[in-house]
N, C-alpha and C positions, 0 to 999 in steps of 0.2 A: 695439531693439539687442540683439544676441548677445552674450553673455559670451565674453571672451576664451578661447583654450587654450595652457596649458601645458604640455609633454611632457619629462618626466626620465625619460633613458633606460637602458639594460641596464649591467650590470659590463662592463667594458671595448670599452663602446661610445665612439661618437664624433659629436658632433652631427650630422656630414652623412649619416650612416645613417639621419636620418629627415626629412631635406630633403623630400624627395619625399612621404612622409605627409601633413609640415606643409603641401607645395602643395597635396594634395589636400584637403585639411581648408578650405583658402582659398578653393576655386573654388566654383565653384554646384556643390550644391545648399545647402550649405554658407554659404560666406562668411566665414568665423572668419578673426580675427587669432590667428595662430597663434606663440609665442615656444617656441623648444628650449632647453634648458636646456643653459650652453656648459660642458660638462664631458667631457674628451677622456678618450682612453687609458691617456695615460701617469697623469691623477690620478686615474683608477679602479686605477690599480695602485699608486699609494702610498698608497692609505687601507689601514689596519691594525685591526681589528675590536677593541673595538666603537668606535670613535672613526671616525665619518662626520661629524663636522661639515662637513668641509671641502665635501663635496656639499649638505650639508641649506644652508650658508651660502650656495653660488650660487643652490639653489633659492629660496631668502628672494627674492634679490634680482630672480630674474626675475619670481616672482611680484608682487613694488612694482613694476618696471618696466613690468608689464602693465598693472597698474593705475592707474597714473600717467600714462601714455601713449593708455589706452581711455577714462578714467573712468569704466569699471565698478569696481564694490563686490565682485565677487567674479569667481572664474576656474574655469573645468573645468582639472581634474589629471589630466592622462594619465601614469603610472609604468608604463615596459618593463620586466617581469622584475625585476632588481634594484632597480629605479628605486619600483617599485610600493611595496616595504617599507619606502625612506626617504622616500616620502612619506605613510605611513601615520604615520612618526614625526613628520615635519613638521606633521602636525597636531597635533599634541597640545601640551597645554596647560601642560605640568609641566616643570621645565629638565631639557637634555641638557647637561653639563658644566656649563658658565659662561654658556650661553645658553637662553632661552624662546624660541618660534619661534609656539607657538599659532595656526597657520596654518590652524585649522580655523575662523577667523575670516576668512579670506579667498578660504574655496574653497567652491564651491556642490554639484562635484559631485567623484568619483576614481574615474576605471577603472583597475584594474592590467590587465595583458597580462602572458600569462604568468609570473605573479608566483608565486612558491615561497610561499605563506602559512606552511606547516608543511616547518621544512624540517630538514636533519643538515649540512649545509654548514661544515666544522668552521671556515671563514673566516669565515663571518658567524654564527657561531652567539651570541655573546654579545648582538651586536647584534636581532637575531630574536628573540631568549627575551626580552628586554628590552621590545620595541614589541609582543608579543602577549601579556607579562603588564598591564602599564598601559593598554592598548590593544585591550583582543580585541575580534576580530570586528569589526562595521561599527559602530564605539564611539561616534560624534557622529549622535542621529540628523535631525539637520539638514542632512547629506549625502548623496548619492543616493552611496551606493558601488557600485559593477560591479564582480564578478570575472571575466574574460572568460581560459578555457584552451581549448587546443589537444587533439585528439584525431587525433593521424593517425600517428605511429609506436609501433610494440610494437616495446620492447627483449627484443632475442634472443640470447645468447651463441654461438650458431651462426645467424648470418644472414648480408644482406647489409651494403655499408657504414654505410649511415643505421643502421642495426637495431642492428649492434654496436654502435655510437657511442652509439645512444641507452637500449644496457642499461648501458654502462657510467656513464654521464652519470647515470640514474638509480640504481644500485649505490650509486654515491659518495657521491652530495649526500642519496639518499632511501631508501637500504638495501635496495630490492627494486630489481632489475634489470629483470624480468619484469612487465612494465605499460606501459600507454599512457600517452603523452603527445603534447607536443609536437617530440618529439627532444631535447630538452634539458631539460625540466620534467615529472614527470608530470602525469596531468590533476587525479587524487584530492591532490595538495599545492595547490594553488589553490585549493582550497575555501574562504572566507571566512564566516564565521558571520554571516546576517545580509544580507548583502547579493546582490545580486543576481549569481548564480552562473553563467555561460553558457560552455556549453561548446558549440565548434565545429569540428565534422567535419572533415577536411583541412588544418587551422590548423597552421603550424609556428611555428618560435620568432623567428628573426633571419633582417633579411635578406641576410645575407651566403653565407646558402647557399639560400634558397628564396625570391626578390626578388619572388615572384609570387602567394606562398601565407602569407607570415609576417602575423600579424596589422596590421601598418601596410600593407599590399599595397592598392591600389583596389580590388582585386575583395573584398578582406577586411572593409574598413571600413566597408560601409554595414551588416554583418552584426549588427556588436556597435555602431555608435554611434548610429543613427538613434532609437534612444529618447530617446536624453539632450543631443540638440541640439533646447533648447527655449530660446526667448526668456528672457532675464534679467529 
């Protein structure tokens, strides 16, 4: 039997942006039951930093539902982007507000994609300083953590469109313009101490602008997941 997968995904993402991942993750070579985590647009825009419960709470519950429904003991964690660093929190063992979540008792393995580990992001920045002071680096080591970034756009202040976008993207959230990343992420903020750090060539971020090249893409995902699809 496969352990289930779980996938929380990016800041103002929306479950069916990764419909098609989850298919592929289902079919052979594969076979995973695959559950997304249903957390749309509009409530990725009303969380207010550092107060994420409201997403760490749907993740609780997919995660019980995975497991309730597989009866495996534990689930691989897939976190897009934003997704990666509330489940980095999710794991941990210590209360966030009014709640304990110690989800690091129910997950076997977490790859982020394109996840900002180090990041200036002044919206999430309370929350960030918080899960990588209690938390640094690959913190439980009873979990296979992956950090999987992207290396295919240099932001440029004089470029083409992707190039500007993606020096501004990185100006903002990571204070240098001027570096590669994924278009949206650079590559050197993804770095996780500890864990298994893979950076890949051509990788973009989301796929609402590059459906073919973003890390969930079929041509992408055997690149970064074929190690950690191992029997439970």
């Amino acid at each position: 039997m496969y352990r289930p997968i779980v996938i929380l995904g990016g800041w103002l993402s929306a479950p069916e942006d990764y419909l098609a991942m989850a298919r592929f993750l289902a079919a052979p070579p594969y076979r995973r039951v695959v559950y997304v985590t249903d957390f749309g647009r509009a409530d990725w825009a009303a969380l207010r930093d550092p107060d994420f419960a409201p997403v760490l709470d749907v993740l609780a519950r997919t995660v019980a539902l995975a497991l309730d429904e597989t009866g495996a003991e534990r689930v691989d964690l897939i976190g897009h982007s934003a997704g990666g660093r509330i489940a980095r929190a999710y794991l941990g063992h210590l209360p966030l507000g009014a709640t304990t979540y110690d989800g690091q008792r129910y997950v076997a393995s977490l790859t982020t994609l394109g996840t900002a580990h180090t990041t200036y992001e002044v919206w999430v920045r309370g929350f960030a300083s918080l899960v990588n002071e209690r938390y640094p680096g690959a913190f439980y080591p009873h979990i296979a953590y992956r950090s999987v970034a992207g290396a295919s756009v240099r932001g440029r202040r004089l470029g083409n469109l992707e190039e500007i976008l993606a020096y501004r993207s990185y100006a903002v959230s990571f204070g240098d313009g001027d570096q590669i990343g994924d278009g949206i992420v650079p590559t050197r903020a993804c770095y996780l101490e500890g864990a298994d750090n893979l950076v890949l060539e051509g990788a973009r971020h989301a796929p609402y602008n590059a459906p073919h090249t973003w890390y969930g893409a079929p041509a992408v995902i055997p690149l970064w997941f074929e190690e950690v699809a191992v029997p439970a």
